[in-house]
Each structure stands twice: as structure tokens, then as C-alpha cells.
PDB file with one MODEL, atoms N, CA, C and O in Angstrom:
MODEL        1
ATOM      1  N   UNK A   1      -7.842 -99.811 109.844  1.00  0.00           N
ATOM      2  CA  UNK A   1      -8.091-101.108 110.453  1.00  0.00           C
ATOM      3  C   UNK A   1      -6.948-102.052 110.100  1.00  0.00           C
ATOM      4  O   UNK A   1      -6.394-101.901 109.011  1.00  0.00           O
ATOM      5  N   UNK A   2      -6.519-103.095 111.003  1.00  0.00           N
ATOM      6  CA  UNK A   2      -5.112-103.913 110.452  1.00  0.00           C
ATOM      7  C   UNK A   2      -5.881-105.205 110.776  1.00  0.00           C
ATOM      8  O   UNK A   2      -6.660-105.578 111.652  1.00  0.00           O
ATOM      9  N   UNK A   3      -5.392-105.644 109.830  1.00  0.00           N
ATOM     10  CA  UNK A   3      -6.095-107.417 110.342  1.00  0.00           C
ATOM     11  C   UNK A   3      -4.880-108.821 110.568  1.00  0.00           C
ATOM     12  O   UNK A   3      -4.044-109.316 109.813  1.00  0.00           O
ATOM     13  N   UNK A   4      -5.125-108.988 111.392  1.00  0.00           N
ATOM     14  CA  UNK A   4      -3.887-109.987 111.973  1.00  0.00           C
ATOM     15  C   UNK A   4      -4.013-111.358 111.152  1.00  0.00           C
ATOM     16  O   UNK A   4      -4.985-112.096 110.990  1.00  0.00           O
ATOM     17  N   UNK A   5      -2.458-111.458 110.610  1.00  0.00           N
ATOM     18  CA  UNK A   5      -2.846-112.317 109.720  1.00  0.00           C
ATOM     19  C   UNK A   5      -2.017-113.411 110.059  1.00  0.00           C
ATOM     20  O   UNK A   5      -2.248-114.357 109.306  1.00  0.00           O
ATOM     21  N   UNK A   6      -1.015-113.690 111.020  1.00  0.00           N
ATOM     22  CA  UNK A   6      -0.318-114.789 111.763  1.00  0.00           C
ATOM     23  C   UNK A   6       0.106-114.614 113.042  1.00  0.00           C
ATOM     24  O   UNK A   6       0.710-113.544 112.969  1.00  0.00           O
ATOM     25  N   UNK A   7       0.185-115.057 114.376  1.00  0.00           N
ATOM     26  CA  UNK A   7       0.930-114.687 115.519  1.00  0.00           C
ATOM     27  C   UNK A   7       1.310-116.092 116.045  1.00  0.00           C
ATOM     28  O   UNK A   7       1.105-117.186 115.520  1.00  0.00           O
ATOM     29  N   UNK A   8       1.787-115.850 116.971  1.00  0.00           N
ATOM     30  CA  UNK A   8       2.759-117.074 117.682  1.00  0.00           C
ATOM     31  C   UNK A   8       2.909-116.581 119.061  1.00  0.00           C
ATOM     32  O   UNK A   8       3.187-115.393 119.228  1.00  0.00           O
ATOM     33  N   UNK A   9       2.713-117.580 120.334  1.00  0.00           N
ATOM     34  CA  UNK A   9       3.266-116.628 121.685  1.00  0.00           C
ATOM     35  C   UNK A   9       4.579-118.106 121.610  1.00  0.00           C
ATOM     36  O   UNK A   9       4.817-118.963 120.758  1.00  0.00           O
ATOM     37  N   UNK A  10       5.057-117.843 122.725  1.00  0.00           N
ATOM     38  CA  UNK A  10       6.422-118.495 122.967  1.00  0.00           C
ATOM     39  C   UNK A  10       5.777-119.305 123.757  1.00  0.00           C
ATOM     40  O   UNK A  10       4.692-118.856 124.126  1.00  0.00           O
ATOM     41  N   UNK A  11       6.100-120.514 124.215  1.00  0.00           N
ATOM     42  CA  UNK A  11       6.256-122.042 125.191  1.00  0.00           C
ATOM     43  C   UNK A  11       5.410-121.249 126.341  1.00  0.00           C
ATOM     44  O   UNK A  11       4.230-121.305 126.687  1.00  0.00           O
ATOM     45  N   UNK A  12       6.299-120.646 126.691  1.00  0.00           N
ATOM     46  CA  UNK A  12       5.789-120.060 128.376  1.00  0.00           C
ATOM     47  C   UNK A  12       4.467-118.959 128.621  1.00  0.00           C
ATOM     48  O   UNK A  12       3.695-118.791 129.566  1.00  0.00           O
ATOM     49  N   UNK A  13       4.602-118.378 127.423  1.00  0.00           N
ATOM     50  CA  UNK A  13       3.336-117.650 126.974  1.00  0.00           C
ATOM     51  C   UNK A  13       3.813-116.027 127.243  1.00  0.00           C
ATOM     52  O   UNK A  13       2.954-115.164 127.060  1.00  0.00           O
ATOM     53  N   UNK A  14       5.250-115.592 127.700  1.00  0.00           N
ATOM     54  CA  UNK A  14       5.557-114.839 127.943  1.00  0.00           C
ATOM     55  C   UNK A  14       5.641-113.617 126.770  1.00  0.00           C
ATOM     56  O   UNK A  14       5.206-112.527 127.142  1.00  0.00           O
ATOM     57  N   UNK A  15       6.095-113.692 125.567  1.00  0.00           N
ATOM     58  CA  UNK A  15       6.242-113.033 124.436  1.00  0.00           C
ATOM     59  C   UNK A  15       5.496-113.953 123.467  1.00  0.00           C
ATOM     60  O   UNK A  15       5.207-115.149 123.456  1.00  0.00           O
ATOM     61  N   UNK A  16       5.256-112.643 122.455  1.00  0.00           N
ATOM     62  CA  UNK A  16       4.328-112.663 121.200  1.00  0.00           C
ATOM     63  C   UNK A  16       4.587-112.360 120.066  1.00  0.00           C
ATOM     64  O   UNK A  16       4.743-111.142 120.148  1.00  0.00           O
ATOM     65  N   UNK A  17       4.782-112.710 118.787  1.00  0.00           N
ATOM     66  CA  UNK A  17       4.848-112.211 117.797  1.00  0.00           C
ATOM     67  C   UNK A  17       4.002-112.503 116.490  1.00  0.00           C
ATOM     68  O   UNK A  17       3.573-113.573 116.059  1.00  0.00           O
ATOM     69  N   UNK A  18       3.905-111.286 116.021  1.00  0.00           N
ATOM     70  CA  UNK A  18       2.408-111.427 115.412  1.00  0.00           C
ATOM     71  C   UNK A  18       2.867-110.349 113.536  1.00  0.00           C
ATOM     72  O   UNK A  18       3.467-109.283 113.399  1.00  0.00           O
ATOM     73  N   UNK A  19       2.351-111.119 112.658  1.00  0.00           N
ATOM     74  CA  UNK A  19       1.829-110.003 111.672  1.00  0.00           C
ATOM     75  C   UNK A  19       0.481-109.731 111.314  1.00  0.00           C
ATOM     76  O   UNK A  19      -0.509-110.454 111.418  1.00  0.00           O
ATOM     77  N   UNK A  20       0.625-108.297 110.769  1.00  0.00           N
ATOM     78  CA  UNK A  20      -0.742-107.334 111.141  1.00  0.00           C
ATOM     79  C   UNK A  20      -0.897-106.715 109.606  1.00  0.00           C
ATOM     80  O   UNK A  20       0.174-107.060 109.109  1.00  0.00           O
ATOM     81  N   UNK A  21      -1.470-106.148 108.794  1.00  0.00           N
ATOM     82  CA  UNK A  21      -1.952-105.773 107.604  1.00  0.00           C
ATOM     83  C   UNK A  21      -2.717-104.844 107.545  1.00  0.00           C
ATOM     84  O   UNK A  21      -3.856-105.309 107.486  1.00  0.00           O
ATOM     85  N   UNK A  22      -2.734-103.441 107.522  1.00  0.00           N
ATOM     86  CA  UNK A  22      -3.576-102.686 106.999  1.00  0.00           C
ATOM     87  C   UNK A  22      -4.437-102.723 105.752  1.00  0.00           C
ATOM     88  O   UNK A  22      -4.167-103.449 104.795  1.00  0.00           O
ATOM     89  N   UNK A  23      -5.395-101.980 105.796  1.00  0.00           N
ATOM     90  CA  UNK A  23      -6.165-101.995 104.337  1.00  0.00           C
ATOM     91  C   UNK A  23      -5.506-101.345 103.358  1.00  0.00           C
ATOM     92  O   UNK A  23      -5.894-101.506 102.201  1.00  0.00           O
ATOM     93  N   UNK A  24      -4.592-100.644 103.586  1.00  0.00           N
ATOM     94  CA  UNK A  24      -3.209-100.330 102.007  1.00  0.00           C
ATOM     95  C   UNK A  24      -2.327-101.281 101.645  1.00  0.00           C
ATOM     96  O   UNK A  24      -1.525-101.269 100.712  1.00  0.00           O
ATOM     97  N   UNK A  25      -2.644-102.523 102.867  1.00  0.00           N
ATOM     98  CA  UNK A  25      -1.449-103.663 102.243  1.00  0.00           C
ATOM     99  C   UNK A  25      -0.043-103.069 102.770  1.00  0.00           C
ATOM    100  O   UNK A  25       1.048-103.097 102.201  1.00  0.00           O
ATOM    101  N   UNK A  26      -0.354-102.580 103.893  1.00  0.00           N
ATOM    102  CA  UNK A  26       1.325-101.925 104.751  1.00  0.00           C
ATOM    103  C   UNK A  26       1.305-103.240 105.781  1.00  0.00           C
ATOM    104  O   UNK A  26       0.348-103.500 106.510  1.00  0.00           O
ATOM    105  N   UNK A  27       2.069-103.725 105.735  1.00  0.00           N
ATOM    106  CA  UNK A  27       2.184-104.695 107.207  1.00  0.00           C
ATOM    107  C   UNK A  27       3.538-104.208 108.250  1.00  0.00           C
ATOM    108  O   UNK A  27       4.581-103.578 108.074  1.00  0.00           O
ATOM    109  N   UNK A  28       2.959-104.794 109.255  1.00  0.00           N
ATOM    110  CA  UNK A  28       3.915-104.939 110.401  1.00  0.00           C
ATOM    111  C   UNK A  28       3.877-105.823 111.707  1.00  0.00           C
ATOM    112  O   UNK A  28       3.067-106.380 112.447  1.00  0.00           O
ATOM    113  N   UNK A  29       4.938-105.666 111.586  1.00  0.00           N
ATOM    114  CA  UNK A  29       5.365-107.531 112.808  1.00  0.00           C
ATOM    115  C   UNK A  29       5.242-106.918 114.287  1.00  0.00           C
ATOM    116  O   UNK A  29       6.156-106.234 114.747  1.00  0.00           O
ATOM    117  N   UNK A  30       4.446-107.105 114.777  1.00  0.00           N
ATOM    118  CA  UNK A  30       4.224-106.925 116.504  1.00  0.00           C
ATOM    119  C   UNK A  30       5.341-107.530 117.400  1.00  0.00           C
ATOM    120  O   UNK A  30       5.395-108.758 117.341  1.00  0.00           O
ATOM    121  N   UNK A  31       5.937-107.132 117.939  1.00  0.00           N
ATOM    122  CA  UNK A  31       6.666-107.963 118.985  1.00  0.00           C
ATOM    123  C   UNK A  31       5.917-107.469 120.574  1.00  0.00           C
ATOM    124  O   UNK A  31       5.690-106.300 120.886  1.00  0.00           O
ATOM    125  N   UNK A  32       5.684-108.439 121.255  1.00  0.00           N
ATOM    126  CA  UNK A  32       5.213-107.603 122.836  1.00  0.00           C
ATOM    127  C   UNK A  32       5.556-109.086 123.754  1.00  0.00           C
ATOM    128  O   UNK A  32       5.323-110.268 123.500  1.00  0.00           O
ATOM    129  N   UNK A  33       6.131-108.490 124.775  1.00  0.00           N
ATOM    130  CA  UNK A  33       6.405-109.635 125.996  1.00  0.00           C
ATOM    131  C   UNK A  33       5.426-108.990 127.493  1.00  0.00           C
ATOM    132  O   UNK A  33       5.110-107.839 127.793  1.00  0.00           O
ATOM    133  N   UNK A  34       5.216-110.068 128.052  1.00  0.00           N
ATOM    134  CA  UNK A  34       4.629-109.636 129.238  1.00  0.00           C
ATOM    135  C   UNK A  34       5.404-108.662 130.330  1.00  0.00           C
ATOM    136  O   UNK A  34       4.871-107.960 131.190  1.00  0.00           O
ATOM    137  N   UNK A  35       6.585-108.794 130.097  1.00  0.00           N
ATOM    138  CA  UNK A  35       7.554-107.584 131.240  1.00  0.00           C
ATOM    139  C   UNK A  35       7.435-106.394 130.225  1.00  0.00           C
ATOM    140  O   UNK A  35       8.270-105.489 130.221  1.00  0.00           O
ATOM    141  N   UNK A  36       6.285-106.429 129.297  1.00  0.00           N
ATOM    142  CA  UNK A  36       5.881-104.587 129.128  1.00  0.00           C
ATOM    143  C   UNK A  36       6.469-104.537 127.913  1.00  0.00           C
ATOM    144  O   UNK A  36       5.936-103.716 127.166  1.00  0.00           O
ATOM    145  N   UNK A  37       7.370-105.119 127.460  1.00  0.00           N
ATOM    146  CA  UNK A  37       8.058-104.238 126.138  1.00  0.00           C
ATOM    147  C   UNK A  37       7.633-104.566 124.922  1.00  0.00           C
ATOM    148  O   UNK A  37       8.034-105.707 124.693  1.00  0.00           O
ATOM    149  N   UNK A  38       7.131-104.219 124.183  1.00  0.00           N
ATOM    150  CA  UNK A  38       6.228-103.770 122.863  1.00  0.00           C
ATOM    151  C   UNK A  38       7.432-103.024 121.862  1.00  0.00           C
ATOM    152  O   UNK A  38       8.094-102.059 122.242  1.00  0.00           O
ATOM    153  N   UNK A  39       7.576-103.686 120.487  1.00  0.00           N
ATOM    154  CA  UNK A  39       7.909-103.366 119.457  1.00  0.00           C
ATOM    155  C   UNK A  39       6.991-103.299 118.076  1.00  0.00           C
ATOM    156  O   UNK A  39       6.257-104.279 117.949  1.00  0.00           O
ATOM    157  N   UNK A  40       6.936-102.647 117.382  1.00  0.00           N
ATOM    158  CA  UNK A  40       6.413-102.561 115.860  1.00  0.00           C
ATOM    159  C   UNK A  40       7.639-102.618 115.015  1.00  0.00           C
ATOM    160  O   UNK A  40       8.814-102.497 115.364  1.00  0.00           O
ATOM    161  N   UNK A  41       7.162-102.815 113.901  1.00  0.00           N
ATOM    162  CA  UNK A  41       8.766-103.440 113.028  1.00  0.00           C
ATOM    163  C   UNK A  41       7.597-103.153 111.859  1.00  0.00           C
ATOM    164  O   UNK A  41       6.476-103.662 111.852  1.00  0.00           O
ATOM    165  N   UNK A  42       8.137-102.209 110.872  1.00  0.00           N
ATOM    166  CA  UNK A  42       7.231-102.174 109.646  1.00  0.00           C
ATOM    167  C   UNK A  42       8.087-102.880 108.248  1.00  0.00           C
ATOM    168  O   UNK A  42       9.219-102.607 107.848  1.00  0.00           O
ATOM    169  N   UNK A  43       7.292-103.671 107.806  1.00  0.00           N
ATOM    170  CA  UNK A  43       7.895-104.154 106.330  1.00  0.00           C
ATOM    171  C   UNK A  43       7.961-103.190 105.527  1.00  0.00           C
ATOM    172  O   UNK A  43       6.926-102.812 104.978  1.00  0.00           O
ATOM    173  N   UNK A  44       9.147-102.584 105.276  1.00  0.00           N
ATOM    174  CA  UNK A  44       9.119-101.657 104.340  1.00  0.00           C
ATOM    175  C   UNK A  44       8.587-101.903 102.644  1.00  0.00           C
ATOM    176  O   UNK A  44       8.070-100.999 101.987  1.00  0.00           O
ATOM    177  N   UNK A  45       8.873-103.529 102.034  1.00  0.00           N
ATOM    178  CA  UNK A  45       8.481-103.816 101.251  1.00  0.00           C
ATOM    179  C   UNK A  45       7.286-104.617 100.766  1.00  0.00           C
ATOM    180  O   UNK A  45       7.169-105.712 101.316  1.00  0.00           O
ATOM    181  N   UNK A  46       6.300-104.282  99.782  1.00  0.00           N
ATOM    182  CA  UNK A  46       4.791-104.850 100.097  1.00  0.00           C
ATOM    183  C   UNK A  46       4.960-105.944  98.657  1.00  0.00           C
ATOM    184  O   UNK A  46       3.970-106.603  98.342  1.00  0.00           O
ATOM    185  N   UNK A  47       5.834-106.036  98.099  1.00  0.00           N
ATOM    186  CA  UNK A  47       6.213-107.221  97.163  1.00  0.00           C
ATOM    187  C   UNK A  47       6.822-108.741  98.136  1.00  0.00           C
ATOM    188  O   UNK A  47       6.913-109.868  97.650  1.00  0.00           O
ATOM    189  N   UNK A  48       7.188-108.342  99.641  1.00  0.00           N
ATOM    190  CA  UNK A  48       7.547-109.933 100.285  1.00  0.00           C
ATOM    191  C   UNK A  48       6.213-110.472 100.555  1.00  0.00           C
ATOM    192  O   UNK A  48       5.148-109.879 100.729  1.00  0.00           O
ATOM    193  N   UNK A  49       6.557-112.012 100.552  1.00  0.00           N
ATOM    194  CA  UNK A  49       6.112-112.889 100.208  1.00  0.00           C
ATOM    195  C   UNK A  49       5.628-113.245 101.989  1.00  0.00           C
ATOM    196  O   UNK A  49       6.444-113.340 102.905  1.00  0.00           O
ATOM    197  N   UNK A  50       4.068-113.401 102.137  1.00  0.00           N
ATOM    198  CA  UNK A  50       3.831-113.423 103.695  1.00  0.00           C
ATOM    199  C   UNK A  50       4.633-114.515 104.036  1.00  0.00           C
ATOM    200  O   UNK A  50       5.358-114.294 105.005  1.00  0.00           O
ATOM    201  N   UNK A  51       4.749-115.911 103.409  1.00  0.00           N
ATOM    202  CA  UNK A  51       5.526-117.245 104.051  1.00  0.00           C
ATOM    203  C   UNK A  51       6.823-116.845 104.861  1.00  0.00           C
ATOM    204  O   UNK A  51       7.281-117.360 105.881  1.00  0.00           O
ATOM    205  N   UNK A  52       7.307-115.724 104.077  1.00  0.00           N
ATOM    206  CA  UNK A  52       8.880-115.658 103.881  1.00  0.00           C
ATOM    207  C   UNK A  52       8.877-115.122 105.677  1.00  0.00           C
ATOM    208  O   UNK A  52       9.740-115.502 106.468  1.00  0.00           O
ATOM    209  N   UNK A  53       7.798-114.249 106.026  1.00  0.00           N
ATOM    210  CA  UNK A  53       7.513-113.184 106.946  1.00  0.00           C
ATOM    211  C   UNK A  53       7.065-114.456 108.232  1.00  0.00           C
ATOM    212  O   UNK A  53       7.357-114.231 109.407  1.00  0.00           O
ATOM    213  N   UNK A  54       6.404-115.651 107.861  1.00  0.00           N
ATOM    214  CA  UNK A  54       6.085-116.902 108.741  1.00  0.00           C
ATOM    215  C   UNK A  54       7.402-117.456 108.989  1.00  0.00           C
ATOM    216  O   UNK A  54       7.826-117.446 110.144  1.00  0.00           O
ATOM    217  N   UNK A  55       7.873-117.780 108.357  1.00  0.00           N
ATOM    218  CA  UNK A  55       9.260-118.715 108.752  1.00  0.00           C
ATOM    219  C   UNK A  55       9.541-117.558 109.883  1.00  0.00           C
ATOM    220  O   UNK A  55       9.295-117.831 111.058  1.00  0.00           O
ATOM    221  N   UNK A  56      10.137-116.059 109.472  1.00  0.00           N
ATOM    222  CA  UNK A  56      11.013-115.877 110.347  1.00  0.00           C
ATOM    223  C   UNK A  56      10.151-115.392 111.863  1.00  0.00           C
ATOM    224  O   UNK A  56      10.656-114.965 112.901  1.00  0.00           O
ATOM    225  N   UNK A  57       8.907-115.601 111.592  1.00  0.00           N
ATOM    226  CA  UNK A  57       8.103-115.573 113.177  1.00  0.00           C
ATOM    227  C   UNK A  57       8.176-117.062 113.781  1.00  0.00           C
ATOM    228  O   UNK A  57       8.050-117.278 114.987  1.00  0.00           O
ATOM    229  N   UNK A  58       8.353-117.884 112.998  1.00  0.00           N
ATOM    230  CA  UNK A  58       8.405-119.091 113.768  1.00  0.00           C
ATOM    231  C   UNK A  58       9.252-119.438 114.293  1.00  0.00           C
ATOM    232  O   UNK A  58       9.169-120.324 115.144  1.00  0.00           O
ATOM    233  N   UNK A  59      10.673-118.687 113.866  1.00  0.00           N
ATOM    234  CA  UNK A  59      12.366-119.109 114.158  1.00  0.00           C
ATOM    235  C   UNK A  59      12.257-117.769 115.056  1.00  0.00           C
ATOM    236  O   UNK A  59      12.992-117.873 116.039  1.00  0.00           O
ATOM    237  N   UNK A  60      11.821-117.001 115.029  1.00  0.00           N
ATOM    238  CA  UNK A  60      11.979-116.083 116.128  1.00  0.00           C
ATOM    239  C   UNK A  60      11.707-116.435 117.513  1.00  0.00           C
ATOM    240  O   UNK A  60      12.406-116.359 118.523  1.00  0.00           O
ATOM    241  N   UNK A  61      10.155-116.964 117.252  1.00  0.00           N
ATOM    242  CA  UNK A  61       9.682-117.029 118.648  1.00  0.00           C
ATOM    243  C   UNK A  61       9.897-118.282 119.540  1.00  0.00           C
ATOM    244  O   UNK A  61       9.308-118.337 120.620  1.00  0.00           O
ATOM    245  N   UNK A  62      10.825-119.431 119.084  1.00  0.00           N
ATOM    246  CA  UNK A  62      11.677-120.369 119.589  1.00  0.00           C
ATOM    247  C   UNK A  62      12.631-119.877 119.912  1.00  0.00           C
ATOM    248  O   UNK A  62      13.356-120.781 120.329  1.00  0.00           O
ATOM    249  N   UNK A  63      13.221-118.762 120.001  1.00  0.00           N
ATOM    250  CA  UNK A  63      14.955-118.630 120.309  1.00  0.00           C
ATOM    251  C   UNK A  63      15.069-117.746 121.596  1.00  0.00           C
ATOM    252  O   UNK A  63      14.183-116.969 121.954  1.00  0.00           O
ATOM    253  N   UNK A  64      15.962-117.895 122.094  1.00  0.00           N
ATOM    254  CA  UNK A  64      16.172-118.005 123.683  1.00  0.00           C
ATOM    255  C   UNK A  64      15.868-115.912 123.658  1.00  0.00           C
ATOM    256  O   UNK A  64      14.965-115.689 124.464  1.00  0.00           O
ATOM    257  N   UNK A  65      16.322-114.685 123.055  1.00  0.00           N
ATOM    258  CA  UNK A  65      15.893-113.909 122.777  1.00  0.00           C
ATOM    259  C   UNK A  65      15.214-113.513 121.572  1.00  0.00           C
ATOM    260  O   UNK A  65      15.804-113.247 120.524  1.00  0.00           O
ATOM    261  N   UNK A  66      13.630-113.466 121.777  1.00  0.00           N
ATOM    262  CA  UNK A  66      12.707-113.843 120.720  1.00  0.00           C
ATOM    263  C   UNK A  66      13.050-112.489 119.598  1.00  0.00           C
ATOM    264  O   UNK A  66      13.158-112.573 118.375  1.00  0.00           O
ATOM    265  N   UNK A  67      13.174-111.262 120.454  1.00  0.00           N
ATOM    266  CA  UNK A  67      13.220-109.902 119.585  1.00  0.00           C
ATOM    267  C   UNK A  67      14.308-109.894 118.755  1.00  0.00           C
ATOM    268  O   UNK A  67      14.041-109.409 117.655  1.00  0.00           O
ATOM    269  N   UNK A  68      15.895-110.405 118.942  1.00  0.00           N
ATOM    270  CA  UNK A  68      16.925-110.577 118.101  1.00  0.00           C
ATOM    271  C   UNK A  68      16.926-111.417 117.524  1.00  0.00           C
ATOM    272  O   UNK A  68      17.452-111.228 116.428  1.00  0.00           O
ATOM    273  N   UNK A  69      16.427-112.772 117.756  1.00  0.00           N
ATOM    274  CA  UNK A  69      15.682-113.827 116.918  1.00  0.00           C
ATOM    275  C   UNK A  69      15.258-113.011 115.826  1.00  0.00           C
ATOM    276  O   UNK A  69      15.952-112.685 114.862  1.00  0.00           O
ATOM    277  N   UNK A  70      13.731-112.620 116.108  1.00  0.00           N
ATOM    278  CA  UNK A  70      13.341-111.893 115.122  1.00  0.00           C
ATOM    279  C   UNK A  70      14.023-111.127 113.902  1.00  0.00           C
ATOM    280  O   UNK A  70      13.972-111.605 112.769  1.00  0.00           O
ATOM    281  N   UNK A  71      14.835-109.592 114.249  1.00  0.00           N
ATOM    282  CA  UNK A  71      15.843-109.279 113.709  1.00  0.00           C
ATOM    283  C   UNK A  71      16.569-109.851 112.938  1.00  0.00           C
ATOM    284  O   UNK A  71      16.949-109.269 111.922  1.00  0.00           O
ATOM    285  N   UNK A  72      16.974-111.218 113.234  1.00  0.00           N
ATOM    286  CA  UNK A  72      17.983-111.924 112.510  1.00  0.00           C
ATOM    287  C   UNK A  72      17.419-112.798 111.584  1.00  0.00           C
ATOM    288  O   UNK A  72      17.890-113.104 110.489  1.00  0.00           O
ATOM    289  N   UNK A  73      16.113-113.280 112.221  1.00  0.00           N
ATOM    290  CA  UNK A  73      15.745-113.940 110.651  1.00  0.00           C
ATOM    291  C   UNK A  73      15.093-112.808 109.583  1.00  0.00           C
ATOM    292  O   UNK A  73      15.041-113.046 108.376  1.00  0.00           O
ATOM    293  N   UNK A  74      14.715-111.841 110.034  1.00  0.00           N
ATOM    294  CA  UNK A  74      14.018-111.035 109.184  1.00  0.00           C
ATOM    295  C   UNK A  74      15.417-110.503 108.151  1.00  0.00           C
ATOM    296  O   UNK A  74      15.119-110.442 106.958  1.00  0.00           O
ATOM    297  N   UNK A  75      16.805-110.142 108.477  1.00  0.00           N
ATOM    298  CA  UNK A  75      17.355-109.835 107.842  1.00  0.00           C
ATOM    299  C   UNK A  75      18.142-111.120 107.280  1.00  0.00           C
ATOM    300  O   UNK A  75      19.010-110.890 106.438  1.00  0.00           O
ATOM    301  N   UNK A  76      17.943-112.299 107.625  1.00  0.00           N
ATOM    302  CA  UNK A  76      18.602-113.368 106.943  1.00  0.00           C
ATOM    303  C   UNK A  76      17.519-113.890 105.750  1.00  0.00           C
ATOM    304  O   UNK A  76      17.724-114.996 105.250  1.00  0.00           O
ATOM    305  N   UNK A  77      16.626-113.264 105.402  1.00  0.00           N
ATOM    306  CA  UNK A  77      15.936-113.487 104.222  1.00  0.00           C
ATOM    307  C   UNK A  77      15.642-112.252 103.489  1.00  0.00           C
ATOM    308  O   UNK A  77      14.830-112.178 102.566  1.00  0.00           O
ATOM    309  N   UNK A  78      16.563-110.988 104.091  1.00  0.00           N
ATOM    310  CA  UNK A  78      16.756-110.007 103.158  1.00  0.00           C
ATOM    311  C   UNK A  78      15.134-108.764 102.925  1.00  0.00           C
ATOM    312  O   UNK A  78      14.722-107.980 102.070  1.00  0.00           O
ATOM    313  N   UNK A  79      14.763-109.201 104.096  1.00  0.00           N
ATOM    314  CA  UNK A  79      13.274-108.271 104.864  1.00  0.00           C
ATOM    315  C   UNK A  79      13.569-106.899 105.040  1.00  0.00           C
ATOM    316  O   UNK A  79      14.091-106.982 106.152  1.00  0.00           O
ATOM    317  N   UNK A  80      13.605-105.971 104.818  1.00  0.00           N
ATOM    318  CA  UNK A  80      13.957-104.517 104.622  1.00  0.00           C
ATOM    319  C   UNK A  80      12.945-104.275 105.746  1.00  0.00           C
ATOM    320  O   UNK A  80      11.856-104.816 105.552  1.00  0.00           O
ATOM    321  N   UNK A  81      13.094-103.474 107.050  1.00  0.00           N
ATOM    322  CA  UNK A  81      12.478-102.984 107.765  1.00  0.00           C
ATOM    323  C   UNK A  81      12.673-101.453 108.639  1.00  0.00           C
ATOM    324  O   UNK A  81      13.805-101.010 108.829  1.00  0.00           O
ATOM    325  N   UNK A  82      11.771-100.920 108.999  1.00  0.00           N
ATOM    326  CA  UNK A  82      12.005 -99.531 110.068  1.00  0.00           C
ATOM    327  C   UNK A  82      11.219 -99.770 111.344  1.00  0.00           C
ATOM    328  O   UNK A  82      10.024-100.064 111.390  1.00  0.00           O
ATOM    329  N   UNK A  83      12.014 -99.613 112.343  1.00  0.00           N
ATOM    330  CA  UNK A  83      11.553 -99.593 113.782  1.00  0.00           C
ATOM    331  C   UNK A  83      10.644 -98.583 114.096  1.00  0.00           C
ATOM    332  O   UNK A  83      10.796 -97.438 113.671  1.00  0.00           O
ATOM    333  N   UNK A  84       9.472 -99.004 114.988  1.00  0.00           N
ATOM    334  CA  UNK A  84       8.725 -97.642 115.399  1.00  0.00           C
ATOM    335  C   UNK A  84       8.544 -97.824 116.952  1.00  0.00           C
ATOM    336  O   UNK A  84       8.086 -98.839 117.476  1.00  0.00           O
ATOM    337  N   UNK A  85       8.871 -96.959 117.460  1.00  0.00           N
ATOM    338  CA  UNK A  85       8.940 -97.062 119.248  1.00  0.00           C
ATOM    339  C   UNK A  85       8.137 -96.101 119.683  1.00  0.00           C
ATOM    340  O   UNK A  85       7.982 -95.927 120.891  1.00  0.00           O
TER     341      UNK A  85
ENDMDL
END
């Protein structure tokens, strides 16, 4: 079971980004836009700090491409992650 523990859609309502939590304490950041495309992004590390994981959903999902947004704040606060497609 994962329990959603922050999301955000964008202005237009077009894209979403969300974190999610399993019951082992594994999280992962949802990305999904309405033209279909769906990402998972797993936190590889379960010592970050959820805030740290809020900022960069909030700076993500303001920026003109929300998914490299994403990317970039997640690695500008040093977020260790693996893609799952």
C-alpha cells in the first residue's frame, strides 16, 4: 500500500507531481501529465528529509518543463534517485 503524502498539479491542471510512501518507508515522486506520460522516480535514500523532497515538487511544478524541473531540483539538493519506466 503507498500513501500519498504531498502532490501538486500545475496552473493549467495539465501535469502532476506527487510523493507516495510505502509501508517500508520506500518513497517515490510520481510525475504524470495529461498527454499520457507517467514517470516514477524512486528516492533511493530513506534518511532525506520529506521538506527537502517538497521544495523540489514545488519548484518543479512551476517551471515551464515540470519533469526537468523536477530532475534539477531533486539533484540540486543532492536527492539520489533511479528511474522506473
Amino acid at each position: 500500500m503507498l500513501k500519498v503524502k504531498m502532490a501538486y498539479h500545475s496552473k493549467n491542471g495539465h501535469e502532476f507531481v506527487g510523493l507516495r510512501v510505502n509501508l517500508g518507508g520506500e518513497m517515490q515522486v510520481v510525475y504524470d501529465a495529461l498527454a499520457g506520460k507517467r514517470r516514477i522516480v524512486w528516492i533511493k535514500s530513506r534518511a532525506i528529509k520529506t521538506t527537502l523532497i517538497d521544495e523540489a515538487l514545488r519548484e518543479s511544478i512551476v517551471s515551464k518543463n515540470v519533469f526537468s524541473g523536477l530532475v534539477t531540483a531533486l539533484n540540486a539538493r543532492s536527492i539520489e534517485v533511479d528511474y522506473l519506466d
